[in-house]
N, C-alpha and C positions, 0 to 999 in steps of 0.2 A: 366742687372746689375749683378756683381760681386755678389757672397754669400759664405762665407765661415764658418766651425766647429771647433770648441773652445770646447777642451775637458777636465775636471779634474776629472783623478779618484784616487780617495782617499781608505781608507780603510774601511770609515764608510757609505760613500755616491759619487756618480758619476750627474758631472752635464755637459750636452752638453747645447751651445749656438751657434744656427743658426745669424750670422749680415751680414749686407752687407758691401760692399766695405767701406765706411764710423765707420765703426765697432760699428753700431745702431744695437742691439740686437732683433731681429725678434721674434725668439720665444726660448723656455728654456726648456730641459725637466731633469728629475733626474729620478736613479733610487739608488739601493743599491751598497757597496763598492765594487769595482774593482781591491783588489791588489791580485796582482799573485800568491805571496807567500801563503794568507789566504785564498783563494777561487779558488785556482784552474784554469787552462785555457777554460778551457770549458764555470765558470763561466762568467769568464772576459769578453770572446766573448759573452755570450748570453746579461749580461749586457750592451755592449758597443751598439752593433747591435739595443738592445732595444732604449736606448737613441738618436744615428741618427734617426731614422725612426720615432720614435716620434718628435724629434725637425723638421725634413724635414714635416711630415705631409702628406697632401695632394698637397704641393706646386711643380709646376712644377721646381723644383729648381735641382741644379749639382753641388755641392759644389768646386767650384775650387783649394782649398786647406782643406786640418786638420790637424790641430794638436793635439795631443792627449801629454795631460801631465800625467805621472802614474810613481808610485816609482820600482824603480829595472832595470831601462835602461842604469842603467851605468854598470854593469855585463852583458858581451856579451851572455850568453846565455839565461837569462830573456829579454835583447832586442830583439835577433833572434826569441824569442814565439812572443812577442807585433809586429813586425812587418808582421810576421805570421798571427795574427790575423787580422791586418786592411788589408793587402795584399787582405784577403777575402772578411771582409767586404767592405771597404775603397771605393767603388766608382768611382773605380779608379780616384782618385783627388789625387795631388800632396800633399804625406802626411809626417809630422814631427813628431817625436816620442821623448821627451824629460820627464827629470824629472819633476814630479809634482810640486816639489820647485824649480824648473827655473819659472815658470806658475804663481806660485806664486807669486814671487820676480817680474816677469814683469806685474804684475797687482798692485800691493803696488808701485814699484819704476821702471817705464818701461823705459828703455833702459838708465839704471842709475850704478851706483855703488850702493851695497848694501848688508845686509842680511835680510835673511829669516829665520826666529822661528816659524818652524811649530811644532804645539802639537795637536795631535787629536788622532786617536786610535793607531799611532805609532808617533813618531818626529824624526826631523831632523835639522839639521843649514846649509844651503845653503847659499855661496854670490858668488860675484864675483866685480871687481875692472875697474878702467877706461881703464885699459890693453886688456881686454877682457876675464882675466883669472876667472876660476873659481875654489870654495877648498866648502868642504862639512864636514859634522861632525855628527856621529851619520847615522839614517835610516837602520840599520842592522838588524832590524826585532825583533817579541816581544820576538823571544828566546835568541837572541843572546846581545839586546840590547834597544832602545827604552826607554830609561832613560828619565823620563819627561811628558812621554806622559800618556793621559788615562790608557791603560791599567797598565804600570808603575803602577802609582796611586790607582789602582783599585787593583791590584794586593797585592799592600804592605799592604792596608788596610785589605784586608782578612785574612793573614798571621797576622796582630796584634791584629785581634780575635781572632784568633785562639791560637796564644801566649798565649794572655789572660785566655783562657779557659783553658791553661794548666798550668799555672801560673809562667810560663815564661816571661811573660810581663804584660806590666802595664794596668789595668782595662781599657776600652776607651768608651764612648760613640758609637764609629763605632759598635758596638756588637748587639746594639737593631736597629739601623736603616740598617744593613747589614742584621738581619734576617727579619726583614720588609718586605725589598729589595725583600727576595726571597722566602718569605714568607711560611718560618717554624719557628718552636719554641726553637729548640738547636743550639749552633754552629755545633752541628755532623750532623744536618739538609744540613749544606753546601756542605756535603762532595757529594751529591748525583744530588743536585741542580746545583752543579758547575761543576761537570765531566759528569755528564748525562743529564740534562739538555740544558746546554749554555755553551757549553768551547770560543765560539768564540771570537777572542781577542775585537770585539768590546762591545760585551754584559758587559764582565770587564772592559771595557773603561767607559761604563755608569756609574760604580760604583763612578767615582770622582765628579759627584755633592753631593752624600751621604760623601763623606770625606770635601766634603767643609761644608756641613751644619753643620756636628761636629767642621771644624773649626769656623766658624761663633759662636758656642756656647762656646767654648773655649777649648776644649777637648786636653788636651798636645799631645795625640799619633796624630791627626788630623795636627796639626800645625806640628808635627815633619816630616810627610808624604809631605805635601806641600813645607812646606823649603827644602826639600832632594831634590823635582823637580824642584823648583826656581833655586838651586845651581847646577843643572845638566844642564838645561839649559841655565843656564849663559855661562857654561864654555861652554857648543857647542857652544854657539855663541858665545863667543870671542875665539875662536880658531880659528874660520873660518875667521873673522877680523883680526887676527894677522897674519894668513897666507898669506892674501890679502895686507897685509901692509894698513889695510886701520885707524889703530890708528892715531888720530889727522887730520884725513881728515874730509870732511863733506859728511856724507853717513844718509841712514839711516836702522834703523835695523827693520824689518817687524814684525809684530806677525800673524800667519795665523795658521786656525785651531781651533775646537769646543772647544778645552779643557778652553782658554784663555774667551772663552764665559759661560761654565760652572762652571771655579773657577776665577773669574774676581781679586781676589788677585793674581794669578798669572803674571796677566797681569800688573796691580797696580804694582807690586815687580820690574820685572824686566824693566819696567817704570823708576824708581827709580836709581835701579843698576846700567843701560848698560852707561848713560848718563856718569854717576863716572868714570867705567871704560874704555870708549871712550867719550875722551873729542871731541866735535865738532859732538857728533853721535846723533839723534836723534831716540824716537821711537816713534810707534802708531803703531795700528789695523788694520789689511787689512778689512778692512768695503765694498768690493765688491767680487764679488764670483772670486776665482783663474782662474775661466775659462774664464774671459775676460782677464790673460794675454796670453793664448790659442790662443782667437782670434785676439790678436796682433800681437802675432809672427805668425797665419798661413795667415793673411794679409802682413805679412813680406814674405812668402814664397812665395806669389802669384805674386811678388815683385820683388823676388829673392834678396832680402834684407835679408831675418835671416839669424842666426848668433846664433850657439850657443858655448857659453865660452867651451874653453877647460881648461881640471884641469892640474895647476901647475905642475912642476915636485917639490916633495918633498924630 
């Protein structure tokens, strides 16, 4: 029997899925985020290595394909490391190396026209059209970009304590559940918690359930934080649809990613929006983990059927 690996690593979390030929999920294993940028190659590889060996087990199994979805493959020299790395590990099994939000997008809408709203500890707007082209928006990393996402989120929040406490901005509820959060007594408490503590961009990703629960109470700098992401991520994702020409066709637009699960008005909003501004578009929740679009496309490989979109000339 056929068996193949289905890889997503994300930046918060890494999940492999062992299926067979039939693409029946055998076993599942997770460990912690896997992006290049925030942890390192080293990390990546001990990561990745962990999660095969655990999904494979003790089964006499040979995976005849992987795929491995992770952000930063489409910059040649973040690809050339991730190849790098399964080259070693990889089994030698016939391996595919694609962006996380292709994975995505073929798990919500597999071998479909579509986009992808992923928000999690960074985001991005992935689609691609019935052409086979693909256009992307956003994924530039939490220095450079990541509007939308967790840390986003987490980020701005602290920054409107900290306003606050200089009286620069407007008083917020965020103040007493961010020192909660990290449990000290001043905002000057942050200063030490945040840069010596935890800089990692996921640990400030955590911080946007605390901005949701100020929004839930009604806290204006809360709602204003949230709206900002709502309206960032709109526009990635209809950028990536307009590029695609895919206005007024029937697609649909994915949401994939924790953040949509930890501020569910997010998800509610652009629920709302994306329908407005793509008439015929549809959304919903990718409600399965990204790495069964993994293991479709590395059943596609095994195949010699995948097919990954090439992006537009612009």
């Amino acid at each position: 029997m056929i068996h193949v690996l289905g890889i997503d690593a994300g930046g918060t979390k890494t999940v492999c899925q062992l299926a067979d030929e039939h693409g029946h999920v055998v076993a599942e294993a997770r460990s912690t985020g896997a992006n290049l940028q925030a942890v390192g190659e080293l990390q990546v590889e001990k990561v990745l290595h962990e999660v095969m060996e655990e999904a494979l087990g003790d089964r006499e199994v040979i995976p005849a394909a992987i795929c491995l979805g992770i952000a930063g493959v489409d910059r040649p020299d973040d690809a050339a490391v991730v190849r790098g790395i399964m080259k070693r590990i990889g089994y030698k099994a016939r391996t595919l190396v694609v962006n996380d939000a292709l994975v995505a997008l073929e798990a919500g809408a597999p071998g479909q026209p579509g986009v992808v709203i992923i928000s999690g500890t960074g985001s991005i707007s992935y689609g691609r059209n019935a052409r086979g082209v693909a256009a992307r928006s956003g994924g530039w990393g939490y220095v450079l970009g990541d509007e939308g996402s967790g840390y986003w989120i987490g980020r701005a929040a602290l920054r409107a304590v900290l306003r606050a406490e200089d009286r620069r901005g407007q008083a917020t509820a965020l103040t007493q559940l961010l020192l909660a959060h990290y449990g000290v007594d001043r905002p000057q408490g942050l200063i030490h918690a945040v840069y010596h503590s935890n800089l990692k961009p996921s640990a400030i990703g955590s911080l946007a359930q605390r901005v949701h629960e100020a929004f839930a109470a009604g806290d204006e700098v809360a709602v204003g934080i949230l709206r900002g992401a709502a309206n960032e991520l709109e526009a990635s994702a209809m950028s990536v649809a307009r590029r695609l020409d895919l206005i007024g066709q029937s697609f649909a637009f994915i949401m994939a990613g924790g953040i949509f699960k930890a501020v569910p008005w997010l998800k509610d909003e652009l629920s709302r929006r994306l329908p407005v501004l793509a008439p015929g578009s549809t959304v919903r929740l990718l409600e399965v983990e990204p790495a069964a679009g993994a293991v479709r496309l590395a059943l596609q490989e095994v195949a010699g059927q995948a097919t990954v979109p090439a992006y537009g000339l612009e």
